[in-house]
FIDOPA-807179 format. One record per residue (C-alpha): residue in three letters; x, z, y. Coordinates in steps of 0.02 Angstrom, whole numbers, plus 50000, padded with zeros to 5 digits. Layout:
FIDOPA-807179
AlaXZY ...
//
This chain:
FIDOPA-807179
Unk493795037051072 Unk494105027050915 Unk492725030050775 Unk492605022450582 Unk492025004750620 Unk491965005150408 Unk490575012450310 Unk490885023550154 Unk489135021450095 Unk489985004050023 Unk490925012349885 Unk492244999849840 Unk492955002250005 Unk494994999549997 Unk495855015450054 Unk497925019650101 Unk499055029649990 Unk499875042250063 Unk501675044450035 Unk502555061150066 Unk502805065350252 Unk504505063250331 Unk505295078650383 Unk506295076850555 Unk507695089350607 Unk506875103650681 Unk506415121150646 Unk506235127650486 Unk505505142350418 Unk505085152550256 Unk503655160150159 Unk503305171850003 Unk502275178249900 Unk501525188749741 Unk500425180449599 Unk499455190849483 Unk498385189349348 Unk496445192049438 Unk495715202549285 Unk497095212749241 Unk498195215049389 Unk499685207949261 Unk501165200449343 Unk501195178449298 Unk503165174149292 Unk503535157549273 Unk502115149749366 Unk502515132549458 Unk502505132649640 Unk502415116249732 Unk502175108849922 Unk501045094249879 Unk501515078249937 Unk503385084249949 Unk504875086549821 Unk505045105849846 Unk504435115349717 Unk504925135249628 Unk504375146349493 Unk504015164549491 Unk505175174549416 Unk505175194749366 Unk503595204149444 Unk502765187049502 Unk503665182249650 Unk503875169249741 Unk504915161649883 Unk505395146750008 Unk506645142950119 Unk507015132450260 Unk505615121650253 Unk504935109450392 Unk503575117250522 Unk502285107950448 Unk500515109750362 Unk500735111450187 Unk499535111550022 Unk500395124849941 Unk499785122149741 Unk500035134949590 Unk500205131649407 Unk500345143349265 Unk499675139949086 Unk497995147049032 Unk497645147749203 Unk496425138049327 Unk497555128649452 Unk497785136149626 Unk497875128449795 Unk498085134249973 Unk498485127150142 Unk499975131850213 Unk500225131250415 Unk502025133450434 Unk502315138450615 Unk503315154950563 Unk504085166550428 Unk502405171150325 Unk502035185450198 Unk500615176150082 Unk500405192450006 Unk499555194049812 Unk498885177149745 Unk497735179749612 Unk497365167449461 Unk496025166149366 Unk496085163349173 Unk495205149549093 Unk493455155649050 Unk493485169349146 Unk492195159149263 Unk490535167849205 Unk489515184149225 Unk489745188849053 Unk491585189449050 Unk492025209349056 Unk493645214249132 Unk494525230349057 Unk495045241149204 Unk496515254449188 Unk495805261349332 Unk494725277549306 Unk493795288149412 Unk494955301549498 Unk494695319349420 Unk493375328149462 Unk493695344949383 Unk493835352649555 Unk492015347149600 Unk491205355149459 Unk492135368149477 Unk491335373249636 Unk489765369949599 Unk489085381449467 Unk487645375449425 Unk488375359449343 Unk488795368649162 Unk490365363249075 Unk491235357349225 Unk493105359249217 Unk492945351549042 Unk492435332649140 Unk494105326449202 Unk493345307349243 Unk491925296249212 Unk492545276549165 Unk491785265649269 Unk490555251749207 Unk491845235249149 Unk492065224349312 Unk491635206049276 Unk491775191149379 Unk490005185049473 Unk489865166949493 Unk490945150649437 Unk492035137549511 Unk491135122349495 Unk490385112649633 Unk488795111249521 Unk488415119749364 Unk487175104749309 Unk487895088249216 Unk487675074549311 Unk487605057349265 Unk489145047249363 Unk490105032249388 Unk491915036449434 Unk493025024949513 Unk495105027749459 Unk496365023349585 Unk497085014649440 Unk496904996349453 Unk495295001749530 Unk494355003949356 Unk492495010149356 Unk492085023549235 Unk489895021949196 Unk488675032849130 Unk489705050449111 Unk489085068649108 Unk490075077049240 Unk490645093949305 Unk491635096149431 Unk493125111349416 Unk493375116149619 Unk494795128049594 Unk495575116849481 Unk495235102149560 Unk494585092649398 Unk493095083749283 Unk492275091249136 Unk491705073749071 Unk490335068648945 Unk490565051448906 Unk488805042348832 Unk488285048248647 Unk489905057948619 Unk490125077148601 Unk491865080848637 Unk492445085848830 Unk493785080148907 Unk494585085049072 Unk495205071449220 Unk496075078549351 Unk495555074549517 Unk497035064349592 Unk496525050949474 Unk494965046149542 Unk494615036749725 Unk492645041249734 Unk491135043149639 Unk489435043349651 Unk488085056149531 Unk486345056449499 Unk485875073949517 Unk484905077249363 Unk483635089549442 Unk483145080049594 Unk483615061049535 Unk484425059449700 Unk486185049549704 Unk487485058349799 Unk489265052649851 Unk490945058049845 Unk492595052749896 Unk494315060849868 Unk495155068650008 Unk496635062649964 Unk496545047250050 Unk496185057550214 Unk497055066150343 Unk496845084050410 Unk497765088150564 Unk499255074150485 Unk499325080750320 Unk498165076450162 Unk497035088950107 Unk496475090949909 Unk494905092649844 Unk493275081249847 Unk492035078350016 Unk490155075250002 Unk489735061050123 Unk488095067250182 Unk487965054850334 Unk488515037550336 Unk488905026050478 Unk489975024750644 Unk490455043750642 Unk490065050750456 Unk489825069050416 Unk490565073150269 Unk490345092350170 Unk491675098750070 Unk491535116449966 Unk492725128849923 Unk492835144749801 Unk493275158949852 Unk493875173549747 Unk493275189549825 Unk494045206349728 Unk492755219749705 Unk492985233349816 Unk492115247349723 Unk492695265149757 Unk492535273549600 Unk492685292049675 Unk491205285749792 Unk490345274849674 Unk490105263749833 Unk490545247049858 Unk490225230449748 Unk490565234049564 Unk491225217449504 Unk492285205149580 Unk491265187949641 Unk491885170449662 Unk490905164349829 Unk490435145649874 Unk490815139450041 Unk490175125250123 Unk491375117650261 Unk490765104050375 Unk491765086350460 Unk491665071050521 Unk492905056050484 Unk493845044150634 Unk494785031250533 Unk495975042750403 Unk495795059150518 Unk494675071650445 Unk494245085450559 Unk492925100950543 Unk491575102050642 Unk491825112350806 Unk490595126150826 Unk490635127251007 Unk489345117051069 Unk490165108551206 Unk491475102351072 Unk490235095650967 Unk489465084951110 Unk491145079751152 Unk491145068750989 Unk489805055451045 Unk490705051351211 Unk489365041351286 Unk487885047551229 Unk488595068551257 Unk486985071951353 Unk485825061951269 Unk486565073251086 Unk486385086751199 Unk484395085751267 Unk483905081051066 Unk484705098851043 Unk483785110151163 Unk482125098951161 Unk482175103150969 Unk482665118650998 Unk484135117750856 Unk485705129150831 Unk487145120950786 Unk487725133950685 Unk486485128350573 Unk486815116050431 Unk485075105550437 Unk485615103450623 Unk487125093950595 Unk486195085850465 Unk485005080750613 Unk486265075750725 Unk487295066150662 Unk486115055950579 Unk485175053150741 Unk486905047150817 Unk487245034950691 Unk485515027150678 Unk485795021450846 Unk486975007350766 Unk486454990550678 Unk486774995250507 Unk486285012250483 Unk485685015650302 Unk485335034750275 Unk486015043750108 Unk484725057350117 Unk483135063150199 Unk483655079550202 Unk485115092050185 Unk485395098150006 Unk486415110749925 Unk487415108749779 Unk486745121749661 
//
Protein backbone atom coordinates (compact mmCIF):
# COMPACT_ATOMS: atom_id res chain seq x y z
CA UNK A 1 0.00 0.00 0.00
CA UNK A 2 1.24 3.46 -0.90
CA UNK A 3 1.27 5.95 2.18
CA UNK A 4 2.24 9.99 2.33
CA UNK A 5 6.04 9.75 2.15
CA UNK A 6 5.44 13.92 2.74
CA UNK A 7 4.80 15.44 6.06
CA UNK A 8 2.11 18.19 6.57
CA UNK A 9 3.55 19.23 9.82
CA UNK A 10 6.01 21.31 7.22
CA UNK A 11 3.45 23.85 6.33
CA UNK A 12 4.73 25.30 3.13
CA UNK A 13 4.22 22.07 1.58
CA UNK A 14 3.28 22.54 -2.38
CA UNK A 15 -0.12 21.00 -3.06
CA UNK A 16 -2.21 20.17 -6.75
CA UNK A 17 -5.15 22.17 -7.94
CA UNK A 18 -7.87 20.41 -8.80
CA UNK A 19 -9.61 21.10 -11.96
CA UNK A 20 -13.24 20.04 -12.54
CA UNK A 21 -13.70 16.28 -13.15
CA UNK A 22 -14.29 14.99 -16.65
CA UNK A 23 -17.56 13.54 -17.19
CA UNK A 24 -17.47 10.34 -19.57
CA UNK A 25 -20.62 9.06 -21.47
CA UNK A 26 -22.52 7.04 -19.13
CA UNK A 27 -25.53 7.11 -17.02
CA UNK A 28 -27.04 10.03 -15.89
CA UNK A 29 -29.44 10.80 -13.39
CA UNK A 30 -31.46 13.62 -11.56
CA UNK A 31 -32.13 15.12 -8.16
CA UNK A 32 -34.47 17.76 -6.38
CA UNK A 33 -35.22 19.47 -3.79
CA UNK A 34 -37.07 22.18 -1.34
CA UNK A 35 -35.13 25.12 0.48
CA UNK A 36 -36.71 26.95 3.25
CA UNK A 37 -36.03 29.53 5.45
CA UNK A 38 -34.94 27.46 9.07
CA UNK A 39 -36.79 30.05 11.47
CA UNK A 40 -39.75 30.74 9.67
CA UNK A 41 -40.56 27.88 7.43
CA UNK A 42 -40.62 30.80 4.45
CA UNK A 43 -40.04 29.60 1.01
CA UNK A 44 -36.11 31.20 -0.44
CA UNK A 45 -36.70 31.68 -4.40
CA UNK A 46 -33.93 32.64 -6.16
CA UNK A 47 -31.24 30.91 -4.23
CA UNK A 48 -28.08 29.68 -6.33
CA UNK A 49 -27.61 26.09 -6.71
CA UNK A 50 -24.26 24.81 -7.85
CA UNK A 51 -22.21 21.29 -8.31
CA UNK A 52 -18.83 22.48 -7.10
CA UNK A 53 -16.04 21.90 -9.18
CA UNK A 54 -18.42 21.69 -12.28
CA UNK A 55 -20.23 24.32 -14.64
CA UNK A 56 -23.86 23.20 -13.71
CA UNK A 57 -25.55 25.38 -11.66
CA UNK A 58 -29.81 26.53 -11.03
CA UNK A 59 -31.84 28.77 -8.97
CA UNK A 60 -34.97 28.17 -7.07
CA UNK A 61 -37.85 29.45 -8.40
CA UNK A 62 -41.72 29.79 -6.94
CA UNK A 63 -42.16 27.76 -3.52
CA UNK A 64 -38.25 27.08 -3.24
CA UNK A 65 -37.60 24.43 -5.57
CA UNK A 66 -35.09 23.08 -7.04
CA UNK A 67 -34.03 20.66 -9.82
CA UNK A 68 -31.27 18.72 -11.99
CA UNK A 69 -31.13 16.80 -14.83
CA UNK A 70 -29.07 14.43 -16.53
CA UNK A 71 -26.12 14.75 -14.62
CA UNK A 72 -23.00 12.33 -14.48
CA UNK A 73 -23.15 9.36 -11.68
CA UNK A 74 -20.74 10.96 -9.75
CA UNK A 75 -20.05 12.40 -6.11
CA UNK A 76 -20.99 15.82 -6.03
CA UNK A 77 -20.62 18.93 -3.41
CA UNK A 78 -23.89 20.20 -3.96
CA UNK A 79 -23.50 24.14 -2.56
CA UNK A 80 -26.45 26.73 -1.83
CA UNK A 81 -26.44 30.47 -1.97
CA UNK A 82 -29.08 32.88 -1.12
CA UNK A 83 -28.46 36.45 0.30
CA UNK A 84 -28.76 37.10 4.02
CA UNK A 85 -28.18 33.66 4.36
CA UNK A 86 -25.20 31.39 5.72
CA UNK A 87 -23.90 29.38 2.69
CA UNK A 88 -25.00 25.72 2.39
CA UNK A 89 -23.19 22.65 1.32
CA UNK A 90 -23.94 18.98 0.94
CA UNK A 91 -22.45 15.94 -0.67
CA UNK A 92 -24.17 14.56 -3.30
CA UNK A 93 -23.69 10.63 -4.24
CA UNK A 94 -25.31 10.39 -7.51
CA UNK A 95 -25.96 6.69 -8.11
CA UNK A 96 -29.86 7.28 -8.76
CA UNK A 97 -32.92 9.66 -9.13
CA UNK A 98 -32.86 11.34 -5.45
CA UNK A 99 -35.60 13.35 -3.50
CA UNK A 100 -33.19 15.76 -1.22
CA UNK A 101 -36.27 16.72 0.42
CA UNK A 102 -36.49 20.38 2.55
CA UNK A 103 -33.07 22.17 2.83
CA UNK A 104 -33.10 24.58 5.43
CA UNK A 105 -30.94 27.90 5.64
CA UNK A 106 -30.03 29.66 8.26
CA UNK A 107 -30.07 33.57 8.40
CA UNK A 108 -27.10 35.48 9.29
CA UNK A 109 -27.13 35.93 13.06
CA UNK A 110 -29.44 33.60 13.71
CA UNK A 111 -26.33 31.48 15.19
CA UNK A 112 -26.95 32.15 19.00
CA UNK A 113 -29.20 31.11 21.97
CA UNK A 114 -30.70 34.37 22.22
CA UNK A 115 -32.10 34.62 18.84
CA UNK A 116 -36.07 33.92 19.34
CA UNK A 117 -37.92 32.44 16.46
CA UNK A 118 -41.72 33.49 16.07
CA UNK A 119 -43.70 30.31 15.50
CA UNK A 120 -47.24 30.36 13.68
CA UNK A 121 -47.64 27.21 15.14
CA UNK A 122 -49.95 27.08 18.30
CA UNK A 123 -50.99 24.53 20.53
CA UNK A 124 -54.06 22.53 19.07
CA UNK A 125 -57.39 23.46 20.92
CA UNK A 126 -57.99 22.20 23.89
CA UNK A 127 -61.54 23.24 24.60
CA UNK A 128 -62.61 19.63 24.49
CA UNK A 129 -60.19 18.71 27.41
CA UNK A 130 -61.50 21.14 29.78
CA UNK A 131 -64.50 20.45 28.87
CA UNK A 132 -64.46 17.07 30.36
CA UNK A 133 -62.85 17.73 33.15
CA UNK A 134 -64.88 19.88 35.49
CA UNK A 135 -62.86 20.72 37.88
CA UNK A 136 -60.63 22.94 35.61
CA UNK A 137 -63.10 26.25 35.84
CA UNK A 138 -63.43 28.34 32.74
CA UNK A 139 -62.54 25.68 30.37
CA UNK A 140 -64.23 25.99 27.02
CA UNK A 141 -63.15 29.66 27.19
CA UNK A 142 -59.03 28.28 26.66
CA UNK A 143 -58.88 27.46 22.98
CA UNK A 144 -54.70 27.18 23.03
CA UNK A 145 -51.72 28.00 25.02
CA UNK A 146 -48.63 29.64 22.63
CA UNK A 147 -45.79 27.85 23.09
CA UNK A 148 -42.53 29.39 24.59
CA UNK A 149 -40.52 31.22 21.21
CA UNK A 150 -38.21 28.38 19.70
CA UNK A 151 -34.62 29.64 19.36
CA UNK A 152 -31.68 28.11 17.87
CA UNK A 153 -29.06 26.26 20.56
CA UNK A 154 -25.56 26.44 19.56
CA UNK A 155 -23.43 28.18 16.57
CA UNK A 156 -21.57 27.28 13.50
CA UNK A 157 -18.14 27.99 14.19
CA UNK A 158 -15.45 25.50 14.63
CA UNK A 159 -14.39 27.56 17.77
CA UNK A 160 -16.12 30.34 19.39
CA UNK A 161 -12.62 31.76 20.82
CA UNK A 162 -10.31 34.22 18.57
CA UNK A 163 -7.36 32.77 17.85
CA UNK A 164 -4.24 34.24 16.93
CA UNK A 165 -3.18 32.80 13.16
CA UNK A 166 -1.00 32.90 10.30
CA UNK A 167 -2.92 32.08 7.10
CA UNK A 168 -1.34 31.03 4.07
CA UNK A 169 -3.46 32.23 0.48
CA UNK A 170 -3.20 30.03 -2.45
CA UNK A 171 -2.47 33.25 -4.06
CA UNK A 172 1.08 33.58 -4.98
CA UNK A 173 1.41 31.71 -1.77
CA UNK A 174 1.21 34.95 0.52
CA UNK A 175 1.36 34.54 4.41
CA UNK A 176 -1.18 36.43 6.34
CA UNK A 177 0.55 37.01 10.43
CA UNK A 178 -0.81 37.81 13.58
CA UNK A 179 -4.84 37.73 12.87
CA UNK A 180 -7.78 37.13 15.27
CA UNK A 181 -9.70 34.36 13.69
CA UNK A 182 -13.04 32.60 13.60
CA UNK A 183 -13.81 30.15 11.63
CA UNK A 184 -17.72 30.13 9.90
CA UNK A 185 -18.24 26.00 9.31
CA UNK A 186 -21.50 26.27 7.51
CA UNK A 187 -20.26 28.96 5.54
CA UNK A 188 -17.08 27.83 5.01
CA UNK A 189 -15.31 31.26 5.95
CA UNK A 190 -12.93 33.64 8.40
CA UNK A 191 -14.14 36.20 10.76
CA UNK A 192 -10.65 37.98 10.80
CA UNK A 193 -9.09 40.48 13.28
CA UNK A 194 -6.17 41.83 11.78
CA UNK A 195 -3.45 43.39 14.62
CA UNK A 196 -4.66 46.77 16.41
CA UNK A 197 -7.68 47.20 14.09
CA UNK A 198 -11.44 46.95 15.01
CA UNK A 199 -13.24 46.33 11.91
CA UNK A 200 -14.07 42.43 10.76
CA UNK A 201 -13.73 41.24 7.70
CA UNK A 202 -14.76 37.93 6.17
CA UNK A 203 -12.27 35.53 3.76
CA UNK A 204 -13.85 32.83 2.32
CA UNK A 205 -12.31 29.61 2.66
CA UNK A 206 -11.25 28.65 -0.97
CA UNK A 207 -8.72 31.34 -0.64
CA UNK A 208 -6.56 29.99 1.80
CA UNK A 209 -4.09 26.64 1.42
CA UNK A 210 -3.52 26.09 5.39
CA UNK A 211 -3.07 27.72 8.54
CA UNK A 212 -1.90 27.28 11.73
CA UNK A 213 -3.64 29.08 15.36
CA UNK A 214 -2.57 29.51 18.71
CA UNK A 215 -5.44 28.52 20.72
CA UNK A 216 -5.79 31.34 23.11
CA UNK A 217 -6.98 29.24 26.13
CA UNK A 218 -4.47 26.49 26.07
CA UNK A 219 -1.41 28.33 24.05
CA UNK A 220 -1.26 25.23 22.07
CA UNK A 221 -0.64 25.66 18.10
CA UNK A 222 -2.93 23.65 16.06
CA UNK A 223 -2.97 23.03 12.22
CA UNK A 224 -5.16 23.15 9.46
CA UNK A 225 -5.18 22.52 5.90
CA UNK A 226 -7.97 23.01 3.28
CA UNK A 227 -9.62 20.09 1.92
CA UNK A 228 -9.66 21.33 -1.15
CA UNK A 229 -6.51 20.11 -2.20
CA UNK A 230 -7.73 16.51 -1.20
CA UNK A 231 -9.60 13.79 -2.54
CA UNK A 232 -12.60 11.87 -1.07
CA UNK A 233 -13.59 8.79 -2.87
CA UNK A 234 -12.25 10.98 -6.43
CA UNK A 235 -13.96 14.04 -5.74
CA UNK A 236 -12.76 17.15 -3.52
CA UNK A 237 -14.44 17.69 -0.44
CA UNK A 238 -14.94 21.47 1.17
CA UNK A 239 -14.35 22.52 4.37
CA UNK A 240 -11.09 22.64 6.66
CA UNK A 241 -9.22 19.26 8.39
CA UNK A 242 -7.38 19.41 11.75
CA UNK A 243 -4.13 17.46 11.31
CA UNK A 244 -3.98 15.89 14.66
CA UNK A 245 -1.18 13.28 13.74
CA UNK A 246 1.65 13.87 11.53
CA UNK A 247 3.88 11.50 9.72
CA UNK A 248 3.81 8.39 7.27
CA UNK A 249 -0.04 7.87 7.64
CA UNK A 250 -1.57 11.26 9.26
CA UNK A 251 -4.91 11.42 11.02
CA UNK A 252 -6.56 14.27 10.25
CA UNK A 253 -10.25 15.57 12.16
CA UNK A 254 -12.63 17.49 10.32
CA UNK A 255 -16.08 18.94 12.01
CA UNK A 256 -19.33 19.52 10.71
CA UNK A 257 -22.69 21.43 11.85
CA UNK A 258 -25.49 20.01 11.86
CA UNK A 259 -28.89 21.67 11.95
CA UNK A 260 -31.24 19.55 13.98
CA UNK A 261 -35.14 20.99 13.87
CA UNK A 262 -36.79 20.87 17.23
CA UNK A 263 -39.18 18.27 17.47
CA UNK A 264 -41.42 19.54 20.25
CA UNK A 265 -45.03 18.36 20.29
CA UNK A 266 -46.90 21.16 21.48
CA UNK A 267 -50.25 19.10 22.30
CA UNK A 268 -47.73 16.82 24.38
CA UNK A 269 -45.42 19.41 25.52
CA UNK A 270 -42.78 16.60 24.87
CA UNK A 271 -39.91 16.71 22.87
CA UNK A 272 -36.90 19.38 22.60
CA UNK A 273 -38.29 22.92 22.61
CA UNK A 274 -35.83 24.73 20.39
CA UNK A 275 -34.09 23.76 17.42
CA UNK A 276 -30.03 22.99 18.04
CA UNK A 277 -27.16 23.22 15.64
CA UNK A 278 -24.89 20.02 16.71
CA UNK A 279 -20.99 19.68 16.23
CA UNK A 280 -19.65 16.64 14.74
CA UNK A 281 -16.34 15.42 14.80
CA UNK A 282 -15.42 13.07 11.73
CA UNK A 283 -12.17 11.21 11.72
CA UNK A 284 -9.36 10.22 8.46
CA UNK A 285 -6.28 9.50 7.49
CA UNK A 286 -4.45 10.87 4.24
CA UNK A 287 -2.50 8.41 1.36
CA UNK A 288 -1.03 10.92 -1.05
CA UNK A 289 -4.34 13.25 -2.22
CA UNK A 290 -6.95 10.42 -1.02
CA UNK A 291 -8.69 11.33 2.06
CA UNK A 292 -10.65 8.58 3.54
CA UNK A 293 -12.65 8.24 7.09
CA UNK A 294 -11.64 6.10 9.46
CA UNK A 295 -13.29 2.56 9.35
CA UNK A 296 -14.94 1.57 12.53
CA UNK A 297 -14.69 -2.01 12.12
CA UNK A 298 -11.73 -3.05 13.71
CA UNK A 299 -10.37 -5.39 11.30
CA UNK A 300 -10.49 -2.40 8.73
CA UNK A 301 -8.65 -0.25 10.84
CA UNK A 302 -5.75 -2.80 11.24
CA UNK A 303 -5.85 -3.27 7.65
CA UNK A 304 -4.24 0.29 7.27
CA UNK A 305 -0.69 -0.53 8.77
CA UNK A 306 -0.12 -3.56 6.44
CA UNK A 307 2.88 -4.87 8.11
CA UNK A 308 2.61 -4.11 11.42
CA UNK A 309 -1.71 -5.27 11.43
CA UNK A 310 -0.96 -7.45 14.47
CA UNK A 311 1.47 -5.60 16.16
CA UNK A 312 -1.63 -2.29 15.94
CA UNK A 313 -3.70 -4.96 16.93
CA UNK A 314 -1.95 -6.51 20.44
CA UNK A 315 -1.27 -2.44 21.48
CA UNK A 316 -5.20 -2.49 21.23
CA UNK A 317 -6.33 -5.32 23.45
CA UNK A 318 -3.09 -5.10 25.81
CA UNK A 319 -4.42 -1.45 26.42
CA UNK A 320 -7.57 -2.47 26.48
CA UNK A 321 -8.81 0.52 23.97
CA UNK A 322 -12.08 0.83 21.86
CA UNK A 323 -11.68 2.13 18.72
CA UNK A 324 -14.76 3.77 18.73
CA UNK A 325 -13.17 6.02 20.91
CA UNK A 326 -11.48 9.25 19.77
CA UNK A 327 -8.30 9.28 22.32
CA UNK A 328 -7.80 5.74 20.76
CA UNK A 329 -7.16 6.78 17.37
CA UNK A 330 -5.36 9.49 18.84
CA UNK A 331 -3.18 6.62 20.41
CA UNK A 332 -2.84 4.72 17.46
CA UNK A 333 -1.94 6.38 15.01
CA UNK A 334 0.55 8.22 16.73
CA UNK A 335 2.15 5.01 17.94
CA UNK A 336 2.27 3.91 14.13
CA UNK A 337 3.96 6.82 12.96
CA UNK A 338 6.58 7.13 15.70
CA UNK A 339 7.89 4.05 14.43
CA UNK A 340 9.46 6.22 11.44
CA UNK A 341 12.71 8.43 11.48
CA UNK A 342 11.16 11.68 11.58
CA UNK A 343 8.28 11.54 13.68
CA UNK A 344 7.60 14.93 15.44
CA UNK A 345 4.22 14.81 17.43
CA UNK A 346 1.64 17.88 17.14
CA UNK A 347 0.04 17.12 20.43
CA UNK A 348 0.29 15.13 23.63
CA UNK A 349 -3.12 14.59 23.75
CA UNK A 350 -6.49 14.69 21.89
CA UNK A 351 -8.29 18.05 22.18
CA UNK A 352 -11.56 19.35 21.30
CA UNK A 353 -12.28 22.41 19.60
CA UNK A 354 -14.53 24.24 21.99
Amino acid sequence: MHRNQNYLLSFFFSLLFLTTPLFLAGQTFGFHGRILDAETRETIDGAKITLKGTTYGNISIKGGYFKFQNIAEDKYTLSINAEGYTAYEQVVNLKADLDLGIIYLVKYGATGTGSAIQQTIRATNITNLFNQRPNFIGGNMIYGIPPQPTEIEGDNYLDTKWNTASLLLYKDQKMLEGYSVRYNITSNSFEMLAPQADQITMMAGLRIQNLVWVDSTTMIPRYFVNGMDFLNEGSPISGFFEVIVDGKLPLMRRTMAVFKESNYNTALMMGNQNHQIIKRNIYYYLEGKNITEVPTNRKKLFELFDENAEEMKDYVNSNALSIRDPNTLFNIFTFYNSKFADFKPILNQLMDLK
